[in-house]
C-alpha positions in Angstrom: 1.5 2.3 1.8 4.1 1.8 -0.8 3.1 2.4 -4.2 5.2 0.0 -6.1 5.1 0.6 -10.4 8.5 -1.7 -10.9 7.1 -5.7 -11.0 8.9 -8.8 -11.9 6.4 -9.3 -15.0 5.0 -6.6 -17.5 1.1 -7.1 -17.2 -2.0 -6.8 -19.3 -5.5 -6.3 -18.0 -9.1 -7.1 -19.6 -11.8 -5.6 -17.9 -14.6 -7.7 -18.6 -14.4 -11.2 -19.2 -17.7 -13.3 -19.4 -17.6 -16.6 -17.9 -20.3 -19.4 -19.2 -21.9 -21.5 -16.6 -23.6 -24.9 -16.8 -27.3 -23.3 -16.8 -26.4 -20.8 -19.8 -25.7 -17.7 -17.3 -22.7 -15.7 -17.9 -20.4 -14.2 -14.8 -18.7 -10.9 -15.6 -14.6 -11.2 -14.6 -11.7 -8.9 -14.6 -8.4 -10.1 -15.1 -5.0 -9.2 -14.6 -2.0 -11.7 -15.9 1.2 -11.5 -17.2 1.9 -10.5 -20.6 4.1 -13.6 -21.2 1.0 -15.8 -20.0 -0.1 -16.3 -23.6 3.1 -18.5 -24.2 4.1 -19.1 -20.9 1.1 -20.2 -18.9 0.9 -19.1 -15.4 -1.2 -20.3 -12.0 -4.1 -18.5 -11.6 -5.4 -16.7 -8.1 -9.8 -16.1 -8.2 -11.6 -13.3 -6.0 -15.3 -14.5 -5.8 -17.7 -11.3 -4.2 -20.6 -9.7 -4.9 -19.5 -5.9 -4.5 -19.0 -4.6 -7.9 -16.0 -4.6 -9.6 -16.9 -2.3 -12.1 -16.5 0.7 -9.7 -16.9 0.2 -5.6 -14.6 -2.4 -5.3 -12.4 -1.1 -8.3 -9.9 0.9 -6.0 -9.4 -1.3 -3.8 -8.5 -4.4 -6.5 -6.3 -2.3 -8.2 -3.9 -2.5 -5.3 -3.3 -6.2 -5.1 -5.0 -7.8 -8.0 -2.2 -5.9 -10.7 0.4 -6.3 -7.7 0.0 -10.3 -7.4 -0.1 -10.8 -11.1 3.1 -8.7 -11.5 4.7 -11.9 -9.9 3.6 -14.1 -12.4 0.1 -14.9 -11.7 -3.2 -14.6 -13.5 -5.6 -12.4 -11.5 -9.2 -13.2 -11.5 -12.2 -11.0 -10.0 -15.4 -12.1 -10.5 -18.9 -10.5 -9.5 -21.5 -13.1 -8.2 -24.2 -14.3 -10.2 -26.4 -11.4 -9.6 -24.4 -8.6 -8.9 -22.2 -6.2 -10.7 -22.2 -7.0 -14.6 -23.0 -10.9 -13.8 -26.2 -12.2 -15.5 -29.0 -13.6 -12.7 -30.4 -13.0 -9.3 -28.4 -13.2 -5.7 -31.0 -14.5 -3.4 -28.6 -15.0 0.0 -25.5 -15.7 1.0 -23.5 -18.9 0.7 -25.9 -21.2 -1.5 -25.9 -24.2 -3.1 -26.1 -22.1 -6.4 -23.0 -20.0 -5.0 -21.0 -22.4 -4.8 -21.4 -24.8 -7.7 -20.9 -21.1 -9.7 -17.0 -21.2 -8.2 -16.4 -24.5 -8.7 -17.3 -23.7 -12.6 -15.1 -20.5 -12.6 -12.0 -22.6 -11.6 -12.6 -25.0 -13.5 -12.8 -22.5 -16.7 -10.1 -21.0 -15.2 -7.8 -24.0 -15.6 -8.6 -24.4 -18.9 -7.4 -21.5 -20.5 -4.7 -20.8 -22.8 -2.8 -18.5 -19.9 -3.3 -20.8 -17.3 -0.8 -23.6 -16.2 -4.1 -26.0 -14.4 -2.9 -24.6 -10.9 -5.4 -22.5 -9.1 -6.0 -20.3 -5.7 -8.8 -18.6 -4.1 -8.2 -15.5 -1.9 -10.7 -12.8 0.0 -11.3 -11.1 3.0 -15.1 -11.3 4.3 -17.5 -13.0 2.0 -14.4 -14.0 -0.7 -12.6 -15.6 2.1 -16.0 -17.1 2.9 -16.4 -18.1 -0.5 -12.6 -19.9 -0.6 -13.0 -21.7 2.5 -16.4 -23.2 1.3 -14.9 -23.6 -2.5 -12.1 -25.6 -1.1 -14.0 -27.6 1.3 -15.9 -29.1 -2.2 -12.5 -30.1 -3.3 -12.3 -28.5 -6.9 -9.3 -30.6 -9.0 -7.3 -27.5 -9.7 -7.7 -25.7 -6.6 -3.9 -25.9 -4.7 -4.2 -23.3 -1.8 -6.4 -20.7 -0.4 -5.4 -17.2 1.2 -8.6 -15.8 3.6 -9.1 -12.8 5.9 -11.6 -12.5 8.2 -13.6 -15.3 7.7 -15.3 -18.1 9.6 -16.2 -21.5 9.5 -19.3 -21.7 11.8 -22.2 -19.7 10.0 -24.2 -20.1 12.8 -22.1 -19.4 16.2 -19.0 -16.8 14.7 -20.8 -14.4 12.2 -22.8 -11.7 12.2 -26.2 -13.1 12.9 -26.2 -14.7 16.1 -23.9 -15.1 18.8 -24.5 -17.4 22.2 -27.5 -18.1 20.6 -28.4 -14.3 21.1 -29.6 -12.3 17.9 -27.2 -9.2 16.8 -28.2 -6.3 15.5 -25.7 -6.3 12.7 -28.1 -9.5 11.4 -30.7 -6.6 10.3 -27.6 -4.5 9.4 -26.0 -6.7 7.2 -29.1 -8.0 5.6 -29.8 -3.7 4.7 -26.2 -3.8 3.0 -27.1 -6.9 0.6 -30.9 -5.3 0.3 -28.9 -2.9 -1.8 -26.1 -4.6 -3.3 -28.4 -7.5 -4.7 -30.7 -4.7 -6.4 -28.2 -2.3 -7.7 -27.9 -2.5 -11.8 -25.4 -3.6 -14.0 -23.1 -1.1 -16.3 -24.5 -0.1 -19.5 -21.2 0.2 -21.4 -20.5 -3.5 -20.4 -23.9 -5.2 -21.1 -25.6 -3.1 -23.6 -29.7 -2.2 -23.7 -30.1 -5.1 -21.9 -29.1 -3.3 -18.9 -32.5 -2.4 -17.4 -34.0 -5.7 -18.0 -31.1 -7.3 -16.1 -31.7 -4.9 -13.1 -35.5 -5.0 -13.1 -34.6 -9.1 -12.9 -33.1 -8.1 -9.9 -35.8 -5.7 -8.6 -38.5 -8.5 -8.8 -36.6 -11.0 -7.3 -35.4 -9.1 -4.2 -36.4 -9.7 -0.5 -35.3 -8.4 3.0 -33.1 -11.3 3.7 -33.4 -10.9 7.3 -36.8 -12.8 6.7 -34.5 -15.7 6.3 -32.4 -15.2 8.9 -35.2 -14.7 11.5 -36.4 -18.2 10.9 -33.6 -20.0 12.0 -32.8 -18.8 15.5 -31.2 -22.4 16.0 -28.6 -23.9 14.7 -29.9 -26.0 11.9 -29.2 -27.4 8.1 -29.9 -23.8 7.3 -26.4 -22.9 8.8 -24.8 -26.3 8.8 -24.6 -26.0 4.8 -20.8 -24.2 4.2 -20.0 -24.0 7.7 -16.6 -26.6 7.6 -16.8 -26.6 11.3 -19.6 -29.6 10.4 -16.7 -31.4 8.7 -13.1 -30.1 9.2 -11.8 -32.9 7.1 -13.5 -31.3 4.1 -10.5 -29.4 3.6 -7.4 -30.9 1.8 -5.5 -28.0 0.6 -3.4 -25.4 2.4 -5.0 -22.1 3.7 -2.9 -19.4 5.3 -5.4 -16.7 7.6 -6.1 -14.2 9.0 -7.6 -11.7 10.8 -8.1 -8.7 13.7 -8.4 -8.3 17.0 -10.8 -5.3 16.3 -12.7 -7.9 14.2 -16.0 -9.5 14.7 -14.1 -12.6 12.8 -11.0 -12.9 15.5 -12.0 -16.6 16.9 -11.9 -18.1 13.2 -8.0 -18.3 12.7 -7.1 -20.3 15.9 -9.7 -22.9 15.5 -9.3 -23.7 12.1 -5.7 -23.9 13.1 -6.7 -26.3 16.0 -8.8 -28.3 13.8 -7.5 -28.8 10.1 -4.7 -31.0 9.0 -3.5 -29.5 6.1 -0.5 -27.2 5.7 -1.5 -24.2 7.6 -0.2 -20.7 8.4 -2.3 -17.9 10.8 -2.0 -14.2 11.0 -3.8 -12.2 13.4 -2.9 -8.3 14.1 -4.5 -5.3 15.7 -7.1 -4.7 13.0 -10.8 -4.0 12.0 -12.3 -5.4 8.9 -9.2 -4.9 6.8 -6.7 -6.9 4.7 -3.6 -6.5 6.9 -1.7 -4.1 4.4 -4.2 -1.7 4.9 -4.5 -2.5 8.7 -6.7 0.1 10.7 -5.8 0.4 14.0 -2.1 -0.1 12.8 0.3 -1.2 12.2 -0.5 -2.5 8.7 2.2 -4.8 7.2 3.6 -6.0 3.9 0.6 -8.9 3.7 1.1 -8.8 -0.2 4.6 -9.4 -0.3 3.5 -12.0 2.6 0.4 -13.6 0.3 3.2 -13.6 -2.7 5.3 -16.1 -0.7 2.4 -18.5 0.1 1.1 -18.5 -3.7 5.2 -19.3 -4.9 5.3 -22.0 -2.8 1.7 -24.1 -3.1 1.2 -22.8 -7.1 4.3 -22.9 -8.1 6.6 -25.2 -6.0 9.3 -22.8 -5.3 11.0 -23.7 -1.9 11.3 -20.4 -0.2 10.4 -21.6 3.1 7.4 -20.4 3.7 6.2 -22.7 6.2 9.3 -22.0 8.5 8.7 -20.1 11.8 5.5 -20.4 14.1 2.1 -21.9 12.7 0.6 -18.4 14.4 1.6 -14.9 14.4 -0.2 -12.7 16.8 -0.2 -9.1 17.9 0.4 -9.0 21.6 -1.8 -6.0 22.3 -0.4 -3.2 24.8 -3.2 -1.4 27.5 -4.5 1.8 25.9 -6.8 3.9 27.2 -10.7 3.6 25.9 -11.4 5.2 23.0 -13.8 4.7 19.9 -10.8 4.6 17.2 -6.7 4.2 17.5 -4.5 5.2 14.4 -2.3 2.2 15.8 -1.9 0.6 19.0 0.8 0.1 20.5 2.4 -3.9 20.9 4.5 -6.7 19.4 4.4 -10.3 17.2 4.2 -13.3 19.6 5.0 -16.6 17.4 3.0 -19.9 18.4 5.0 -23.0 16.6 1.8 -24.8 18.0 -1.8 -24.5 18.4 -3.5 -25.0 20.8 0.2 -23.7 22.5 2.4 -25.2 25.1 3.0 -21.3 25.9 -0.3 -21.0 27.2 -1.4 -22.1 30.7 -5.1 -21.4 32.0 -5.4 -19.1 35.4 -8.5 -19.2 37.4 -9.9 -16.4 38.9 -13.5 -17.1 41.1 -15.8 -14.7 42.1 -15.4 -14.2 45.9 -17.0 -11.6 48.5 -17.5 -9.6 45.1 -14.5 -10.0 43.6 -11.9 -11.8 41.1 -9.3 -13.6 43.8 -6.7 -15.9 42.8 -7.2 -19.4 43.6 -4.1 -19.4 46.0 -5.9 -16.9 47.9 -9.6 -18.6 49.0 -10.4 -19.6 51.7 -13.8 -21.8 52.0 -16.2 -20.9 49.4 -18.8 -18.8 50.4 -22.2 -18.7 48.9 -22.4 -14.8 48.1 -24.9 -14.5 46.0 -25.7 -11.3 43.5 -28.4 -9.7 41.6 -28.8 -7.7 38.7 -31.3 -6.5 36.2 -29.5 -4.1 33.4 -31.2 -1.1 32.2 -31.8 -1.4 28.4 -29.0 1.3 27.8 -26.4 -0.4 28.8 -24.7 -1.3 25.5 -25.1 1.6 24.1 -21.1 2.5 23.9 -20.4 -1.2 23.3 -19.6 -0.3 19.3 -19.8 -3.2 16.5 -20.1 -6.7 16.3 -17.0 -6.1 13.5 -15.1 -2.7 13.7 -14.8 -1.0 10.4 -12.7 1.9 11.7 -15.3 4.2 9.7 -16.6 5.6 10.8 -15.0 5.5 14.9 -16.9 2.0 15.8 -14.9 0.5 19.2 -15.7 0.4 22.1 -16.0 3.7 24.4 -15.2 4.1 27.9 -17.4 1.2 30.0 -17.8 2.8 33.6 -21.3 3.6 32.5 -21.8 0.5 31.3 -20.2 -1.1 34.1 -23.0 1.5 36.7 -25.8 -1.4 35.0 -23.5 -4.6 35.7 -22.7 -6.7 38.4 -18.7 -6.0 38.5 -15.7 -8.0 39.8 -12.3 -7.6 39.7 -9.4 -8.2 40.9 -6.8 -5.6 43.7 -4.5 -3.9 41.3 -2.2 -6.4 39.8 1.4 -7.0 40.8 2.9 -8.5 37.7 2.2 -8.1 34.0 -0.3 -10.6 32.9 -0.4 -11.1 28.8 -3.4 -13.6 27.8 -3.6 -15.1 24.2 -6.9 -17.3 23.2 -10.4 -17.4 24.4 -10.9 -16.7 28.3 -14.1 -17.7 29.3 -16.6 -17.8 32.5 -18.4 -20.3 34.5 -21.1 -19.1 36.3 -24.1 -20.3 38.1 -27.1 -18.8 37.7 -31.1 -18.2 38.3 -33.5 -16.2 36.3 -37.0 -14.8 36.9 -38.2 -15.0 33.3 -38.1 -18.2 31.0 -35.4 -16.5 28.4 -32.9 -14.4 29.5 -29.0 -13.1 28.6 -25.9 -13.2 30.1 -23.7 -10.5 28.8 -19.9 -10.9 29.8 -17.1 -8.1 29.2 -13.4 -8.5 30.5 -11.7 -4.8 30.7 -8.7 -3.3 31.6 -9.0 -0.6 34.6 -6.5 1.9 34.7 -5.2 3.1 38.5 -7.7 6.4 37.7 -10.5 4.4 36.9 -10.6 4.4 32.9 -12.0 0.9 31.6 -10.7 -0.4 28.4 -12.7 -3.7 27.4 -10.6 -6.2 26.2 -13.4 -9.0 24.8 -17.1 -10.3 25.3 -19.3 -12.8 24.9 -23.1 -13.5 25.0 -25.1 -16.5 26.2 -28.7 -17.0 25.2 -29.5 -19.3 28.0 -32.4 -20.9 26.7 -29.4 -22.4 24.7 -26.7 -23.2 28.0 -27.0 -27.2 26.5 -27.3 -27.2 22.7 -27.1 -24.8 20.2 -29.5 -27.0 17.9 -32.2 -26.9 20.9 -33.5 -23.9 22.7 -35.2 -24.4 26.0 -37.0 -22.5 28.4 -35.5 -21.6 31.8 -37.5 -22.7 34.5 -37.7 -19.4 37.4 -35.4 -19.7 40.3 -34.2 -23.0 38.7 -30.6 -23.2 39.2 -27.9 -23.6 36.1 -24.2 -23.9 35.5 -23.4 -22.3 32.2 -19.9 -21.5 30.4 -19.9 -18.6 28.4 -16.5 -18.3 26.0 -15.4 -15.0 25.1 -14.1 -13.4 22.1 -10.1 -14.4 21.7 -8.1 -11.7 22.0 -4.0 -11.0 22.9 -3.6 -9.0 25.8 -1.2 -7.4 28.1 -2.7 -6.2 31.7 0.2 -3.6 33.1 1.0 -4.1 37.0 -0.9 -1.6 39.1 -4.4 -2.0 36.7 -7.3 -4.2 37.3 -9.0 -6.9 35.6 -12.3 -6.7 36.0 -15.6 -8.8 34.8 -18.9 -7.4 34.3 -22.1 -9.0 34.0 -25.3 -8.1 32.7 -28.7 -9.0 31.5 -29.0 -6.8 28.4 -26.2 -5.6 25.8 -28.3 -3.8 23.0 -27.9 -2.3 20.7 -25.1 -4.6 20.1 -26.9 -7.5 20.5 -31.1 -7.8 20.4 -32.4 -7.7 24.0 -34.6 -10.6 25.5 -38.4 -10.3 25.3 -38.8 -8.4 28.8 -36.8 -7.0 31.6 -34.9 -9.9 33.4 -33.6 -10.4 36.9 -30.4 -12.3 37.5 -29.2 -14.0 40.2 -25.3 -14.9 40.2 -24.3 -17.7 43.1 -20.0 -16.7 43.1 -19.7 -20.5 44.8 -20.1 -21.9 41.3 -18.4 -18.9 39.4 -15.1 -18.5 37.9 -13.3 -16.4 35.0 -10.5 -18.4 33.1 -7.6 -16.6 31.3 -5.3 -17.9 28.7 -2.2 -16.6 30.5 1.2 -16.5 28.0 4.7 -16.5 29.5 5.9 -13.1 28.5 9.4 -14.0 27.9 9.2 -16.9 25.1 12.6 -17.1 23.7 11.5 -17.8 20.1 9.8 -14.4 19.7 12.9 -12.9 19.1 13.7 -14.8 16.2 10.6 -13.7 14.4 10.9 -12.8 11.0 9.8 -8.8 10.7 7.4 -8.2 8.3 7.9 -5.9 5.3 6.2 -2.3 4.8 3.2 -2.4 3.0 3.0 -2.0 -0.6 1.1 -2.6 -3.4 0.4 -1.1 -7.1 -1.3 2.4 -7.1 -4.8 2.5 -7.1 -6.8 4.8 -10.5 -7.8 7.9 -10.6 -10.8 8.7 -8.9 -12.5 12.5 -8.4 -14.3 13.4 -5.4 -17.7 14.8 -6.7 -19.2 15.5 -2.9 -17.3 15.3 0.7 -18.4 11.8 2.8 -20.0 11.8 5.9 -19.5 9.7 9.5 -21.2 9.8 12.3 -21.9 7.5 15.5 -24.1 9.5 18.3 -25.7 8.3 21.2 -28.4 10.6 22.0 -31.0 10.2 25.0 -33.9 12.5 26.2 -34.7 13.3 29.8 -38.1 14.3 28.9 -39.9 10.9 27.5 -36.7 8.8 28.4 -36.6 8.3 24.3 -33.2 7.1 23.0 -31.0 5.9 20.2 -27.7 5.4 18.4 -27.7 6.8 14.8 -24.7 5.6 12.4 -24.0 7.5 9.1 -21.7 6.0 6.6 -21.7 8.1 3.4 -18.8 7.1 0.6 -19.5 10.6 -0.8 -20.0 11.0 -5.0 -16.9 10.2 -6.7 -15.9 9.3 -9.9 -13.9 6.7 -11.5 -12.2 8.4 -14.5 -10.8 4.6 -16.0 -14.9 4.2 -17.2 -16.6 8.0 -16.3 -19.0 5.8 -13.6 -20.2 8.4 -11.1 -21.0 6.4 -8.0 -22.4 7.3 -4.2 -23.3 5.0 -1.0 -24.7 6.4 1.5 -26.1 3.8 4.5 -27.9 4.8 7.8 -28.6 2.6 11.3 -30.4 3.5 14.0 -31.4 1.8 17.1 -33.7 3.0 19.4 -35.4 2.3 22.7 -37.9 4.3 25.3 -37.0 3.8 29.1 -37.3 0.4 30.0 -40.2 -0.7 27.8 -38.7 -3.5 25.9 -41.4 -3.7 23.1 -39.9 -0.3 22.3 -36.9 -1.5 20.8 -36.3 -1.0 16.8 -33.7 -1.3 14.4 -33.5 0.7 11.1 -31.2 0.3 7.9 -31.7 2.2 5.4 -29.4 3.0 2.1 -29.0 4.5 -1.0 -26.9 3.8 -3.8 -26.4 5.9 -6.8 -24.5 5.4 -10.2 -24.6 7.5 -13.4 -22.6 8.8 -16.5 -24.4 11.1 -19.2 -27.3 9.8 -20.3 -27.9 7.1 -17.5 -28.9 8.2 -13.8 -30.0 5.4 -11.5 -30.9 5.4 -8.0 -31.6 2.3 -5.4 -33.8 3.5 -2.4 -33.7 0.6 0.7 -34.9 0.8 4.6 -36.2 -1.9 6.8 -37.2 -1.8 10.1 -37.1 -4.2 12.6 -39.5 -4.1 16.0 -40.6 -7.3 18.2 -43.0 -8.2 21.4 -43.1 -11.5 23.0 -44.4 -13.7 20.0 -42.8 -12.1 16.9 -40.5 -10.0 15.0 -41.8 -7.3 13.1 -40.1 -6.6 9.6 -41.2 -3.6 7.4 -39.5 -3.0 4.2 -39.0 -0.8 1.4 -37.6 -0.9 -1.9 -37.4 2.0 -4.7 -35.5 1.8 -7.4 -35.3 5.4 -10.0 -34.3 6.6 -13.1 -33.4 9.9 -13.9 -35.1 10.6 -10.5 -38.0 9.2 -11.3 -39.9 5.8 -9.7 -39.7 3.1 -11.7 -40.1 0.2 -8.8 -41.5 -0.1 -5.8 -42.2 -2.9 -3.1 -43.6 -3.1 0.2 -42.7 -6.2 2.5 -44.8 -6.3 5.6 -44.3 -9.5 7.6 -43.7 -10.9 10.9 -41.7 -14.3 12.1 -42.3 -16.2 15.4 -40.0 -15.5 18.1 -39.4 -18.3 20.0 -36.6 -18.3 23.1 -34.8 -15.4 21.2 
């Protein structure tokens, strides 16, 4: 990246700003604006998230926060009620109470001195959660939002369940806000008051996977701030985006299929990044990009922003499998449309074992399959949202594929490039009254190597409703469509495209109650791709994005080295295995206030043999921050387990001063599990 110290306005910065809401609670901000802004107001852009602006997320707002207000804009990051240096509690995501909080912080926004009235909301992951939402309430100042990987379906696209199916990152990121709700504010900012603030947050602090557990369906729980309930909601323009390595990568096209406002999407090769700091690259000039959008819906200027294709998309070349890829390899593909005349869908049925191409059947035949996965398959299927830290895609799945029914096709002929969501039909039977059916599309090399390109999951106790779960009935019968993942691909003449089926994905996704057998019927089967003319004329007229650059991040020391590791381990001896993640930030420093901060987060999933009550997730964290004279340490873990009736939740919480216990809780509870 570009460090750029040269901006069209000089800048000032105040590094904690409180906000008054309605109920007497203040919100700590940190805001950037133009120097001029005293006499010359400016729009304003807000960043709404709970991660601590103080210090964790300090770095990383220094790059674009400074860089955005440098082009005449006032530059507002505010913690959450509850976190950081914000008076209150945080008690789950996406409230009521959330919400009504940002429609208060634009609205003070707008009314100061520095402010012309015009405001923006901008994020990636819980702030571009927290725009989308905001702007779906309609607040009066509010113009235009930026987002990165977002959604706008709590229930179906995020991290809790999918396909009606539970993920494992639902207990993983319930053990990240375990520790981010209870972590205390800054001494130097709030005074004595400090440990009465945290201990606030101590007491009110629960695993909020409880929560989560109890609503396996989709109900009001989710429906609130998901604007897929009401895509009219939103009247302002939004330009997003997002990754193909992302968990988020469906979000972008549908909201462009399904709002009518001004609208702009963006969706490259990356993990859970903002695009200029892209992992796998490349990463682009998204600031200089986001700079555009805010001149043209804050401030009017007509710089033709809203020129070229409604969708920009990075048309992803076949790489080998591995768990990481500094970039991979590709080129923009411009939709002036969505959904896109470009695209045409291609059939594929199963037949005699195989993907064949409509042209080539014959009379269906009633082949019928079976298949009952072992509980390790899954096991190199890496996130639900790649991270890129540490190495999190997925791994090489022939061993994956040795407990899967497999089809594919004979080694292609042409080049076949696919943009959107393919999906499957298939027709199915099951011996147990709730089962999975786990679908991965890969690329097969001519030596064998199998890259996957995208996935999905079916619950099939919900193959009729989301809102409704119901039991299958044994050797009953069902059609069922099951969409994948979108995803831009290009499949190289001479390799494969092959589907695989199975009954159990974990740890990626939380197996069904028992071992399952599968029947598949092919005469009712079929994979559909989203197949893209490789030769669309207005790709060449693409306008290249610029390098990436923002403002130089502060000084920070490195007090201890951090830590990743992802291993698979499995013992031949009692069958006993498990995938252990390590994600440790290391101690550092951040010289701008002396805070001495350090993260450190564990997962580990783990299963014997085939015994399915065997299963059990762990999260566990700590988080430490310190300057002379103030030591504080936050001590989570909670474990998951289940059987046939319940889930299982044990949970710990320690919090320390100076290394001594000053706070402890116990949670021991369990939650009915019904068709899950």
């Amino acid at each position: 990246m570009r460090h750029v110290d040269q901006l069209p306005c000089a800048i000032q910065e105040e590094k904690h700003v409180t906000i008054p809401m309605g109920d007497g609670v203040k919100l700590s901000a940190r805001v950037w604006r133009p120097t001029a802004s005293d006499a010359d107001p400016v729009p304003a852009v807000l960043e709404y998230i709970p991660y601590r602006k103080n210090d964790l997320t300090s770095t990383r707002d220094a790059i674009h926060h400074p860089y955005i207000a440098g082009h005449g804009y006032a530059c507002v990051r505010v913690d959450l009620r509850g976190t950081g240096e914000s008076e209150g509690v945080l008690l789950d995501e996406y409230l009521e109470q959330e919400q009504s909080d940002a429609e208060e912080v634009l609205a003070w926004i707008a009314e100061q001195p520095w402010c012309d009235g015009n405001t923006g909301m901008m994020g990636i992951s819980w702030g571009a959660f927290a725009a989308l939402q905001t702007a779906a309430r309609r607040p009066p100042s509010l113009r235009a939002i930026c987002i990165a990987s977002f959604t706008d379906d709590r229930y179906a696209d995020d991290m809790h369940y999918l396909g009606g199916a539970m993920l494992s990152d639902n207990l993983a990121e319930a053990g990240t806000m375990f520790a981010y709700a209870t972590c205390p504010p800054d001494p130097a900012v709030v005074g004595e008051r400090w440990r009465d603030m945290w201990h606030e947050r101590l007491d009110a602090a629960r695993p909020w996977v409880l929560e989560w557990l109890r609503h396996p369906d989709r109900d009001d729980y989710w429906r609130h701030a998901s604007l897929s309930e009401d895509y009219s909601a939103l009247n302002c323009p939004v330009l997003a985006s997002s990754g193909w390595a992302d968990g988020y990568s469906n979000a972008v096209t549908r909201l462009l299929s399904n709002v009518d406002v001004p609208r702009k999407g963006l969706i490259g090769p990356w993990s859970h990044k903002l695009p200029h700091l892209g992992e796998p690259g490349p990463a682009i000039g998204y600031l200089q990009e986001v700079v555009r959008w805010w001149d043209h819906w804050l401030k009017g200027i007509d710089n033709g922003v809203m020129d070229g294709p409604m969708l920009q998309a990075w048309m992803q070349e076949s790489v080998p499998p591995s768990t990481s890829y500094e970039e991979r390899p590709g080129r923009w593909v411009g939709e002036w449309a969505w959904p896109s005349p470009n695209i045409s869908d291609t059939v594929f049925p199963l037949q005699d074992g195989a993907l064949v191409a409509e042209a080539d059947l014959e009379a269906r035949k009633e082949g019928v399959h079976k298949v009952q996965s072992p509980l390790s398959v899954g096991q190199f299927a890496g996130k639900w949202a790649s991270y890129n830290a540490p190495p999190d895609l997925p791994y090489d799945q022939r061993e994956e594929d040795g407990g899967s029914l497999v089809f594919q096709t004979t080694p292609l002929e042409d080049r076949v490039e696919i943009l959107g969501a393919p999906a499957v039909e298939i027709e199915v039977s099951a011996d147990a009254p709730v089962a999975q059916l786990n679908v991965r599309l890969s690329d097969v090399t001519p030596d064998g190597r199998s890259t996957r390109v995208t996935y999905g999951v079916l619950n099939l106790t919900h193959r009729d409703s989301e809102e409704v779960s119901e039991p299958l009935h044994p050797d009953r019968r069902y059609r069922v469509r099951v969409p994948l993942h979108s995803v831009a691909h290009a499949f190289p003449p001479g390799h494969r495209i092959r589907l695989s089926l199975s009954t159990s994905y974990w740890p990626l996704v939380w197996p069904a109650p028992g071992p399952v057998l599968l029947s598949v019927y092919e005469k009712g089967s079929s994979l559909t791709l989203p197949v893209r003319s490789d030769d669309v004329a207005e790709d060449k007229t693409l306008r290249p994005f610029g390098e990436p650059e923002g403002c130089a991040p502060p000084e920070v020391t490195r007090l201890s080295e951090p830590e990743e590791a992802w291993t698979v381990t499995r013992d031949l001896v009692d069958y006993r295995s498990a995938l252990d993640i390590v994600k440790d930030r290391g101690l550092q420093r951040y010289e701008d206030n002396g805070i001495e901060a350090g993260l450190r987060a564990g997962e580990r999933y783990s299963w014997i043999g085939e015994d399915f009550g065997s299963v059990c997730g762990e999260s566990a964290w700590e988080m430490r921050f310190s300057r002379p004279g103030w030591d504080v340490r936050i001590e989570t873990r909670t474990v998951l387990t289940s059987d046939d009736n319940a889930f299982h939740v044990n949970a710990t919480l320690d919090g320390y001063e100076h290394d001594r216990r000053v706070f402890s809780r116990t949670w021991n509870e369990q939650i009915p599990r019904v068709n899950v």
